[in-house]
C-alpha positions, 0 to 999 in steps of 0.5 A: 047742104047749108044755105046762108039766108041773103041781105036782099033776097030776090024774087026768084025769076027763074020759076019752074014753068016760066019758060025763062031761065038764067044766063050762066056761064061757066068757066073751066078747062074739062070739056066733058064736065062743061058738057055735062054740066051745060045739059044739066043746066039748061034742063028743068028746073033750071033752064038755063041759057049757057055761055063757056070759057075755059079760062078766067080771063075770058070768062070776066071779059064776058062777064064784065060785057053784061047780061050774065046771071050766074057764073060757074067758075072751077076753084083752080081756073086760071090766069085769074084766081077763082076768088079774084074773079068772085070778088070783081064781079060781087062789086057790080051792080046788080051783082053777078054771083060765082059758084065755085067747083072743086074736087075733093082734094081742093078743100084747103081752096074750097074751105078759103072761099068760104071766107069770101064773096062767093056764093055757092061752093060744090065739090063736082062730086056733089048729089044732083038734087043737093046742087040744083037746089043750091044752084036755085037759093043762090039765083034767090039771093042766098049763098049755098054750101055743099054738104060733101064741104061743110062735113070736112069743114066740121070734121076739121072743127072735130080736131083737137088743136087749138084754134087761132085767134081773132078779135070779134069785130074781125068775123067773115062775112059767112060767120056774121050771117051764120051768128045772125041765124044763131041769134034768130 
């Protein structure tokens, strides 16, 4: 897993004990991943409280109403893309960040998330302690990335063809804070 320090880091509310966990919601179509999903969350260390919609449209309309922490969104929801809906809820104040699941065969949507404002990115097939610790640097304020993503990432940076373009000045979000950790 990779874990990209934040800007602001948070203290982390959510500590294990406090008895107090985060409000999430969690937005996708698969009733029996929802549940599965819910159990894990709502269990230690995370203790959270669960809210579910299964489409994006609701899922921002509750959003949008306050008191969400953290959202879950499937990489493919509808109507309203995944990213879009990351984006929207990044400009609140306090923001709220998105998580977006995917199975494997979305890399091409998972690895463009990464250019974006999403917080966390994990394939549903991710290890169960790799995500609780993703789900608890993304509550911190960091952005996380699953290793199951960041290996096709680099098997893709592995292939031999010649890579496109860009000035400097144009670099994602992620790559200034990747460089940045580089530098430091």
């Amino acid at each position: 897993m990779v874990v990209v320090p934040g800007r602001e880091i948070e203290t982390d509310r959510y500590a294990p004990g406090s008895g107090e966990g985060p409000n999430v919601l969690v937005v996708d179509r698969q009733p029996l991943f929802v549940a599965a999903l819910a159990s894990l969350l709502t269990s230690p260390p995370v203790f959270a409280q669960i809210q579910v919609a299964h489409d994006t449209e609701v899922g921002l309309q509750i959003a949008l109403r306050g008191g969400v922490q953290l959202v879950f969104c499937e990489v493919r929801a509808e109507p309203i893309a995944a990213i879009d809906v990351a984006r929207r809820l990044s400009e609140l104040t306090p923001r709220v960040p998105v998580i977006l699941l995917g199975d494997l065969e979305d890399e091409h949507l998972m690895t463009a998330a990464l250019y974006t404002s999403v917080a966390g990115l994990f394939t549903k097939d991710a290890m169960l302690d790799e995500f609780l610790v993703g789900v608890r640097a993304v509550l911190s304020g960091h952005r996380a990335f699953g290793a199951n993503l960041m290996g096709q990432v680099l098997a893709r940076l592995t292939d031999h063809s010649p890579p496109a373009r860009r000035p400097a000045n144009q670099l994602s979000p992620t790559e200034l804070d990747i460089l940045k950790m580089i530098g430091e």
